[in-house]
C-alpha positions as CSV (number, residue, x, y, z in Angstrom):
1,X,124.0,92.9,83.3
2,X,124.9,90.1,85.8
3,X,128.0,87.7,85.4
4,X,128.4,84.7,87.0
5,X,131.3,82.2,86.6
6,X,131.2,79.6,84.2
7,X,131.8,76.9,86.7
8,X,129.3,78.3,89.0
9,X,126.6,77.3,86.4
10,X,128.2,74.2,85.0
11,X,128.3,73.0,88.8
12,X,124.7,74.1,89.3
13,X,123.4,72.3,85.9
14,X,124.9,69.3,87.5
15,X,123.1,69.4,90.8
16,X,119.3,69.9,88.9
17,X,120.3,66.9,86.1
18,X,120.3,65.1,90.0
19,X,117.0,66.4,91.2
20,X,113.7,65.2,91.1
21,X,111.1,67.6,88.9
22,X,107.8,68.1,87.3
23,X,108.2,67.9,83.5
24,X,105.2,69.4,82.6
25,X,106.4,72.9,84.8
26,X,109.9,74.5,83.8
27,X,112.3,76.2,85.7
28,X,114.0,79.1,83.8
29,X,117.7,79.8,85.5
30,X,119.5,83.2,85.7
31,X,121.9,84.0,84.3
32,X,123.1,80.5,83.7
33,X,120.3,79.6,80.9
34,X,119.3,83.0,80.4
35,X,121.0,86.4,80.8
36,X,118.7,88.9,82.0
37,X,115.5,88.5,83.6
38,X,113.3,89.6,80.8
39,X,114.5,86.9,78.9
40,X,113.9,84.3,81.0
41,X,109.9,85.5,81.8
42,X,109.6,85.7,78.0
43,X,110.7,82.2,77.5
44,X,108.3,81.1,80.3
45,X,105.4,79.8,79.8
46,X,101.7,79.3,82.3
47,X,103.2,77.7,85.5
48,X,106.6,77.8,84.5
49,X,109.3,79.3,87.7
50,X,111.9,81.8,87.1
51,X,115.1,81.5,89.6
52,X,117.6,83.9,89.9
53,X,120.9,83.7,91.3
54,X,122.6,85.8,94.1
55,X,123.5,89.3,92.3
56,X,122.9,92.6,90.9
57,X,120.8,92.9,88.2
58,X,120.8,95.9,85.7
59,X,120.2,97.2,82.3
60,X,116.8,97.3,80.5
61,X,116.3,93.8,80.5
62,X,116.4,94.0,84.0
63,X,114.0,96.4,84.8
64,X,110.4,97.3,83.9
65,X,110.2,93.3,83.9
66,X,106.6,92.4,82.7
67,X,104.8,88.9,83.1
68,X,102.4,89.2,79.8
69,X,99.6,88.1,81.6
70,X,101.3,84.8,82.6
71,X,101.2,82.7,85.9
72,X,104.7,81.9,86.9
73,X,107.0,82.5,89.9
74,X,109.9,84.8,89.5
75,X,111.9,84.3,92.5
76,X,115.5,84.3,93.7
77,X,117.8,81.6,94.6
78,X,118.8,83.3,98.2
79,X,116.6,86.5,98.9
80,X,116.4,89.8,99.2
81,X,120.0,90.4,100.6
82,X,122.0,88.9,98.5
83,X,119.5,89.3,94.9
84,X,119.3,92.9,94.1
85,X,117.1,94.6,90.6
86,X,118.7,97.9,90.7
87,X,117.0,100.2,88.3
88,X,120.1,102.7,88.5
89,X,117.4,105.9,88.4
90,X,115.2,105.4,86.0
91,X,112.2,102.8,85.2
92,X,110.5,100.3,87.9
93,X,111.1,96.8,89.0
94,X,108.4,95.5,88.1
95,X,105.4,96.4,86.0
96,X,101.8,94.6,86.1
97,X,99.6,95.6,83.9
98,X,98.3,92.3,81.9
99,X,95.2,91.4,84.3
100,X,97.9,88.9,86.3
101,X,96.4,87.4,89.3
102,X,97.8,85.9,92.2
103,X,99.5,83.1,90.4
104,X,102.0,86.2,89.1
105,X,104.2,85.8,91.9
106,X,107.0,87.7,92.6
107,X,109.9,86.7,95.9
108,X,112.7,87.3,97.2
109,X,114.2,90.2,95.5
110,X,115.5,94.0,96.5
111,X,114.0,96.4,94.6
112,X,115.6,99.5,94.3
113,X,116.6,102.7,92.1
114,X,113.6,102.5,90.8
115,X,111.9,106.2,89.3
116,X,108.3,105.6,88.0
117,X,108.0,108.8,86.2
118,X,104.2,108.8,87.8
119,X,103.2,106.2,89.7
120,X,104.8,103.3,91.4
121,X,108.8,103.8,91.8
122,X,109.3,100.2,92.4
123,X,106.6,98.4,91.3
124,X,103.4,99.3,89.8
125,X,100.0,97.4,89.2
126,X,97.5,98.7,86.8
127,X,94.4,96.4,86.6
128,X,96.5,93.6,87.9
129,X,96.7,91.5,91.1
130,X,99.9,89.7,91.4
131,X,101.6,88.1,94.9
132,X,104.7,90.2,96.1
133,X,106.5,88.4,99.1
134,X,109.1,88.2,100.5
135,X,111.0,91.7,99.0
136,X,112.6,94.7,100.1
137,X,111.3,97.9,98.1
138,X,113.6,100.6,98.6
139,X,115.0,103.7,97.5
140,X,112.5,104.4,94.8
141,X,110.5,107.1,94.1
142,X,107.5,108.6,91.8
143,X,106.8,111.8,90.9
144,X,103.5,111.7,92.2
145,X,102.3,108.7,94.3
146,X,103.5,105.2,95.5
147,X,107.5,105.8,95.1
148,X,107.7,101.8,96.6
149,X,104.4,100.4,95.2
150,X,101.3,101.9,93.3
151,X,97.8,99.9,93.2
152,X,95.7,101.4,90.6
153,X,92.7,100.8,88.5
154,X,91.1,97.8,90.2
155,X,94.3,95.9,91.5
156,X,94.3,93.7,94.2
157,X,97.7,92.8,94.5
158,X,98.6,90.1,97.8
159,X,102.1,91.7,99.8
160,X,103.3,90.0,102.4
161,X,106.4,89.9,104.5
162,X,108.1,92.7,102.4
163,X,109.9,95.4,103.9
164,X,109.0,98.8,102.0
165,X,111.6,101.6,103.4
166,X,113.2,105.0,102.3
167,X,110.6,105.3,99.5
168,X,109.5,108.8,98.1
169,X,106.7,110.2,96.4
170,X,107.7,113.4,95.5
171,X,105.1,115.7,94.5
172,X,101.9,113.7,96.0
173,X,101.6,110.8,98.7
174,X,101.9,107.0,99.5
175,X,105.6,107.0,99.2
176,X,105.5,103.4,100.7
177,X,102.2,102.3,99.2
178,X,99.9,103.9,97.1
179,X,96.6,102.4,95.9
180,X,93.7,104.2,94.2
181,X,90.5,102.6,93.4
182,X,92.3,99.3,94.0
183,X,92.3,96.8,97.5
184,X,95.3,95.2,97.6
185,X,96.0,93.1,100.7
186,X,98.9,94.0,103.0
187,X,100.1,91.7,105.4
188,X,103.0,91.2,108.1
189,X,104.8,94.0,106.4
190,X,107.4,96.6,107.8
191,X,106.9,99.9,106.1
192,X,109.1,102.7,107.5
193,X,111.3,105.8,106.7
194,X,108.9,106.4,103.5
195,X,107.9,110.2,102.7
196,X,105.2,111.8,100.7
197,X,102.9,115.0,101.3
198,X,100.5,112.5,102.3
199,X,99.8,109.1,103.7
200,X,103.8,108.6,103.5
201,X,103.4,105.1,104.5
202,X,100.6,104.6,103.0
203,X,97.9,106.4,101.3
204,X,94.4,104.7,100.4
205,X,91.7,107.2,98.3
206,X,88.9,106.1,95.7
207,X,85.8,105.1,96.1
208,X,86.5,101.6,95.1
209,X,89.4,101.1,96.9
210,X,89.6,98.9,100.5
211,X,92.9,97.1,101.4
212,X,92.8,94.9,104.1
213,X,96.3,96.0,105.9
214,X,97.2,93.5,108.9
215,X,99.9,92.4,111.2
216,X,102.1,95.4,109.7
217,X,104.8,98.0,111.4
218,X,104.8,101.3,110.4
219,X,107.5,103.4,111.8
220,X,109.2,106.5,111.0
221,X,107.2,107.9,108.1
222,X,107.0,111.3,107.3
223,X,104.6,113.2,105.4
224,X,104.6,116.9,104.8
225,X,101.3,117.7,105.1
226,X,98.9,115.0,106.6
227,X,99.4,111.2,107.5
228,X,102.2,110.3,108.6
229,X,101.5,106.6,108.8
230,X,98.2,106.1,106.9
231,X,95.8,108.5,105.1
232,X,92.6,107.0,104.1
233,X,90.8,109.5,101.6
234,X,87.7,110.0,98.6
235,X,85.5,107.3,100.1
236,X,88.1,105.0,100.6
237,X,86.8,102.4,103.1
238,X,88.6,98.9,104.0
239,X,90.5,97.7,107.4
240,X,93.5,98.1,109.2
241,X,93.9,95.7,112.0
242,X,97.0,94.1,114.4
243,X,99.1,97.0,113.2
244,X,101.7,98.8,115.2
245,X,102.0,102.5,114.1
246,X,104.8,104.4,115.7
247,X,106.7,107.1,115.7
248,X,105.6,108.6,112.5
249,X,104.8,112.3,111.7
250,X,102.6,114.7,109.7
251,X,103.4,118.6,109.6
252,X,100.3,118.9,109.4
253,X,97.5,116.7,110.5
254,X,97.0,112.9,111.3
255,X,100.9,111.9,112.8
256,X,99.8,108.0,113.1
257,X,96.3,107.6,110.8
258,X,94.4,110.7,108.9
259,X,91.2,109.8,108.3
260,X,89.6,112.6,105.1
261,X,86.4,113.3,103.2
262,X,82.7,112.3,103.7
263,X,81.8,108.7,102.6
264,X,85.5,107.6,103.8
265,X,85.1,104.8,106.5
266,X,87.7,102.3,107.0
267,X,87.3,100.0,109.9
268,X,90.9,101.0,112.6
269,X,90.9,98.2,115.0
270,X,93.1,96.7,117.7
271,X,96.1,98.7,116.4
272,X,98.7,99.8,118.7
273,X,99.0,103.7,117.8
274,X,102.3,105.3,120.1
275,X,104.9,107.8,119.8
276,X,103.3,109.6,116.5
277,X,103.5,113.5,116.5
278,X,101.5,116.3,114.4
279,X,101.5,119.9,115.6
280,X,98.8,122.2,116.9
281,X,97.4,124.3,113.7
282,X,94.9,127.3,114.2
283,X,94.7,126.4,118.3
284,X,93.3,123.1,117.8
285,X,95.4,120.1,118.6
286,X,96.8,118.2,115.0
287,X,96.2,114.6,116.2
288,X,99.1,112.9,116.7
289,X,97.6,109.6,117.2
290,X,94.5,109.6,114.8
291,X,93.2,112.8,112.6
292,X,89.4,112.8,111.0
293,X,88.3,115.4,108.8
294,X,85.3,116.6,106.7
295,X,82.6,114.1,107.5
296,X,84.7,111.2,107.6
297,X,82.9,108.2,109.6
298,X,85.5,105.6,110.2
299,X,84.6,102.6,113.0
300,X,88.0,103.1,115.5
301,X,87.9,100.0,118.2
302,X,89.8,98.5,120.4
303,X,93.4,100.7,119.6
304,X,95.6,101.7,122.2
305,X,96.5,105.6,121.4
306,X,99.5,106.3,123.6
307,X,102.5,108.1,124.4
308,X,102.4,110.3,120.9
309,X,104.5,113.2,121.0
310,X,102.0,116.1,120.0
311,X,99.1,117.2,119.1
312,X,96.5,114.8,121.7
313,X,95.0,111.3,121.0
314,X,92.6,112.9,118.5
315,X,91.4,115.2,116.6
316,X,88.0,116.0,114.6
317,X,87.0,118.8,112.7
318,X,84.3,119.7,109.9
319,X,82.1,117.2,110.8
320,X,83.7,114.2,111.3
321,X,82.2,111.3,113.2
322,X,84.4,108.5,113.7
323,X,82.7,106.1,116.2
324,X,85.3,105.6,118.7
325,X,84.8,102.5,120.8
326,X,87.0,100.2,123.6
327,X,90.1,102.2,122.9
328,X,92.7,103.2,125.7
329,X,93.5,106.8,125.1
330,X,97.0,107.5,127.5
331,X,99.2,110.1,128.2
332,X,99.2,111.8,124.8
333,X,101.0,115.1,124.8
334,X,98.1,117.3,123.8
335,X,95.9,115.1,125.7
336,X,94.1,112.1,126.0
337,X,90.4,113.5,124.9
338,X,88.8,111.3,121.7
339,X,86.1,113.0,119.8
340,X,83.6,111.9,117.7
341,X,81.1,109.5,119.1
342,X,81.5,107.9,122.3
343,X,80.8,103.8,121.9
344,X,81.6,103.1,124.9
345,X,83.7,101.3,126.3
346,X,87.1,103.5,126.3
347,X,89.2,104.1,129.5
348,X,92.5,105.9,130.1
349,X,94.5,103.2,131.8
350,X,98.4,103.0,131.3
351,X,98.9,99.8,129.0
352,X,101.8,98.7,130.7
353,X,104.0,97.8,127.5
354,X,106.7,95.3,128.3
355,X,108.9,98.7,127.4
356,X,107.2,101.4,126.3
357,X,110.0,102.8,124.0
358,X,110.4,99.6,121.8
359,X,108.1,96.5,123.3
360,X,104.9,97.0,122.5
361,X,103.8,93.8,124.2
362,X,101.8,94.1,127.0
363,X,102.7,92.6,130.9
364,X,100.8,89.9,131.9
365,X,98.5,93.1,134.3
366,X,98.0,95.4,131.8
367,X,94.4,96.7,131.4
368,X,93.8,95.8,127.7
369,X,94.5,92.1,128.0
370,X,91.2,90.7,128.2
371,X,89.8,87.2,129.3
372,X,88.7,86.4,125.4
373,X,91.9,87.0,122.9
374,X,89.2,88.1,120.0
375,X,88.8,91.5,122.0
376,X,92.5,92.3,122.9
377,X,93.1,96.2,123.0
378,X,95.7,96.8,121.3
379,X,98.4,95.1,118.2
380,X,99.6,92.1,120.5
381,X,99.4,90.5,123.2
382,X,100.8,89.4,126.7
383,X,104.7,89.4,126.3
384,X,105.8,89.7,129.7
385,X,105.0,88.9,133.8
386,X,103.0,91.1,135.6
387,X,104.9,94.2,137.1
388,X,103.9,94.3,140.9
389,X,105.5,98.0,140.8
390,X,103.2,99.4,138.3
391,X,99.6,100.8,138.4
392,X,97.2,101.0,135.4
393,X,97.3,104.7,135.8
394,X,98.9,107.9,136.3
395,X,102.5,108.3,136.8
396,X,103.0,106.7,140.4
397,X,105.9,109.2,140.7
398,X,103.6,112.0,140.9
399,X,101.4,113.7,143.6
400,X,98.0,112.3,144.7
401,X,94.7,113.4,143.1
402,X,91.6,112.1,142.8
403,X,91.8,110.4,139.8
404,X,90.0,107.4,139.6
405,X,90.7,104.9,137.5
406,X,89.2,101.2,136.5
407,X,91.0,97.9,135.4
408,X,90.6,95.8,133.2
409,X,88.2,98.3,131.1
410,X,86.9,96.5,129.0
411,X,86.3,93.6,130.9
412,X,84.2,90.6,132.1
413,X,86.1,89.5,135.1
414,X,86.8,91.0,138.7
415,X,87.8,94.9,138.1
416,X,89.8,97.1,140.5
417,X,88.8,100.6,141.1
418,X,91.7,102.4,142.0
419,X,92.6,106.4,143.5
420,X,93.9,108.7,145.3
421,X,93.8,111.0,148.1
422,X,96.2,113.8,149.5
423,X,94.3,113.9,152.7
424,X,92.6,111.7,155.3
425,X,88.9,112.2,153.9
426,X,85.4,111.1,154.2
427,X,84.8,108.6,151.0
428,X,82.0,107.0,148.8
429,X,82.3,104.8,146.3
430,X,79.7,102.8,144.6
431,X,79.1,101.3,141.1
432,X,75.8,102.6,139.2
433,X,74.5,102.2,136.0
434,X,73.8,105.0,133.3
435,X,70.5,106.0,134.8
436,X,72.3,107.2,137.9
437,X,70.8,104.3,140.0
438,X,73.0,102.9,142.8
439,X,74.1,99.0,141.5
440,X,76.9,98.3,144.0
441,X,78.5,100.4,146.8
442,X,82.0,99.3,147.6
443,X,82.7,101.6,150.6
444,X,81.4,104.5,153.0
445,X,83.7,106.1,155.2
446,X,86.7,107.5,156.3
447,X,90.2,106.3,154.2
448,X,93.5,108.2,154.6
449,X,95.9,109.5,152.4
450,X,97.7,108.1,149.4
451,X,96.6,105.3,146.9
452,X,93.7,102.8,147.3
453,X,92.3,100.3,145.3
454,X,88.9,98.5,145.7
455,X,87.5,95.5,144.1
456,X,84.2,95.0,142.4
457,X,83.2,90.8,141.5
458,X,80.9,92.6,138.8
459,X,77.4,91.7,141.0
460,X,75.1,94.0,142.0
461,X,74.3,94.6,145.8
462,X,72.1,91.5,145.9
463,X,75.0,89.5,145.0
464,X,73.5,88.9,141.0
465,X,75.8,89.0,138.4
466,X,75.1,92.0,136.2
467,X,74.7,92.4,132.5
468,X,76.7,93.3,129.7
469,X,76.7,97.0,129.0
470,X,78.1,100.7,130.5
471,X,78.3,101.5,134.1
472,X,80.0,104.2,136.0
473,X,82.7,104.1,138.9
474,X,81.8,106.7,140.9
475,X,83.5,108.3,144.0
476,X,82.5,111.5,146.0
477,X,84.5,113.2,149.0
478,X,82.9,116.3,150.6
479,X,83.0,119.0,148.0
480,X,84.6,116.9,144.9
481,X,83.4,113.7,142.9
482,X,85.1,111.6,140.0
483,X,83.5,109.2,137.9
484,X,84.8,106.6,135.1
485,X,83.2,104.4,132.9
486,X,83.4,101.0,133.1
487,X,82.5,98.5,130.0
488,X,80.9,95.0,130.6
489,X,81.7,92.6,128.4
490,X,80.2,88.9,127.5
């Protein structure tokens, strides 16, 4: 139980006799009017605020802690560094499961020691939608799913700015987050170094169950089986937007996202997916940046899939149709192939991260900062000047090819058509639409070695701007031709 010096709270009850408050809401203090937590939410009433001071808190009236239903704010005095609930190994943190809505608000505290026997090491909602901000859940874990949080039976808990990190599940998945038939919404939360056999970050399943997961990190997960990042599963649907998702693994299947089971279709946009790893299994590539399996149909737009270790871009197997759409597939060891259906709009363009190995922002030339901020590729944004040394495309360090390659793709602006040629050669390239018919040509005739780039104003040979829609780059040398689609956008 927490002790704190007399004169510490005689000095304090002198400061509040001094402040300003409304009479008709209390403020419970800990330890200094009451010595546990429990106490102090059972003295509490609708509206009411719970403060606790800077300490460790332990004992069992300083776990398990339960609102009864009742709309008040627990926080501490100075935050999650310096207020700590430590449930020494056994029982939770917290436990909702009164029908609390958002007015059950919980900030500020570290959460951690916790064991939920089940569900839900650190804090566990059971038809109950409370607000958890500000925390650090950590070092918990569950014997089957959510060792930091669980979301079951219709919760729809709101998390923001929390940091959920070491967490376990042990014998099932979601060892950051776990939320079955529940939508809780996730936002501007870090959630890393979590494990679990699946979805160690975070694991989403239930046919009623759709989170809304935004402006979140997810790093360093690691699942034993599939998901290393995020497993969506059973029919789960929901959205995961503005997230960056790196360097996570699955031993399996699905390093960054696995996407499971027909009916599941979760909506995976502008997410920056790099440095995620899941190994080959049975000759086919694991997915290290995004896994879907058994008739999954999830929308995936506007991601950039980069720079993961192993196992390709994507993956798809028994019958899965993700629609895959305005995504930048890029070096991706295992390659750079999505799967699926094509929505157009994809290219393979490097994304020119201010530093690819920590700085996901992009340089002020990359290829997925488009003229309209609504239809950035990618987590975030410009971060950076342009860098005249680098090329939207392959490694400028290695030999000429033909590759050709467009930029920006998407986009509604001028575009560059860039390539490459080992030797002096005969060349033709033109713009045409899907029909095959000629729209622009942009040069005939002889160009030497190395690298070139061309321009296209996005008008036709009559000088007329041209629609919205898919087009092709195409250029042809004697005996070899390369194409690329280009996307038009409004």
């Amino acid at each position: 139980m927490r002790v704190l010096s007399l004169w510490v709270c005689v000095l304090l009850g002198v400061v509040l006799i001094a402040l300003p408050h409304d009479a008709s809401a209390a403020i419970h203090y800990v330890p200094c009017e009451h010595p546990t937590i429990q106490d102090a939410i059972n003295a509490a009433i609708d509206g009411d605020t719970v403060q606790v001071a800077s300490g460790r808190y332990t004992g069992e009236h300083n776990k398990n802690l339960d609102f009864e239903g009742k709309n008040l704010l627990v926080r501490s005095e100075f935050g999650p560094q310096y207020t700590i609930i430590d449930c020494e190994g056994s029982g939770r943190g917290f436990h909702f499961h009164n029908g609390e809505t958002h007015s059950s608000v919980i900030s500020g505290f570290r959460i951690t020691g916790g064991d939920g026997m089940e569900d839900g090491g650190g804090i566990l909602c059971e038809g109950a939608s409370p607000t958890i901000s500000g925390c650090y859940v950590t070092g918990n874990e569950a014997e089957v799913c959510g060792g930091g949080i669980a979301c079951r039976d219709g919760s729809a808990p709101k998390i923001t700015d929390c940091h959920i990190n070491g967490n376990r599940a042990k014998t099932s998945g979601g060892g950051g987050i776990f939320c079955d038939d529940s939508s809780p919404t996730v936002t501007r939360c870090t959630i890393s170094e979590n494990t679990g056999s699946g979805g160690a970050g975070f694991l989403s399943r239930g046919p009623a169950t759709s989170p809304i997961v935004s402006y979140c990190t997810f790093f360093s997960n690691v699942a034993t089986a599939c998901g290393g990042g995020i497993y969506c599963d059973h029919f789960s649907s929901g959205s995961f937007q503005h997230n960056i998702i790196s360097d996570n693994s699955a031993a399996e299947y699905g390093g960054g996202i696995m996407v499971e089971n027909g009916g599941t279709t979760p909506v995976i946009a502008n997410n920056t997916i790099v440095w995620n790893q899941a190994p080959p299994a049975g000759g086919w590539e694991g997915g290290g940046g995004i896994c879907c399996h058994s008739g999954c149909a999830p929308d995936i737009r506007n991601n950039i899939i980069a720079y993961n270790r192993e196992g390709g871009a994507m993956h798809c197997a028994n019958a899965a149709y993700p629609t895959v759409s305005f995504c930048n597939l890029f070096d991706n060891v295992g390659g750079d192939e999505l799967c699926g259906i094509d929505g157009g709009g994809n290219f393979y363009s490097n994304p020119l991260f201010c530093d690819p190995n920590e700085d996901f922002l992009l340089a002020e030339n990359s290829p997925c900062l488009l003229d309209d901020p609504c239809e950035l590729v990618g987590a975030l944004g410009m971060g950076c000047p342009a860098d005249p040394a680098a090329v939207p495309m392959n490694d400028p360090a290695a030999a000429p090819d033909l590759s050709l390659k467009v930029s920006p793709n998407p986009g509604r602006a001028e575009a560059v058509v860039m390539f490459s040629l080992e030797d002096a050669a005969e060349v033709t390239v033109g713009i045409f639409d899907v029909l095959g018919r000629e729209i622009r040509m942009l040069h005939e005739g002889t160009l030497g070695s190395g690298q070139h780039i061309l321009s296209w104003d996005g008008c036709d040979n009559r000088g007329q701007l041209v629609p919205h829609g898919i087009y092709l780059a195409r250029m042809q040398t004697p005996g070899s031709e390369r194409m690329s689609r280009i996307a038009r956008i409004r």
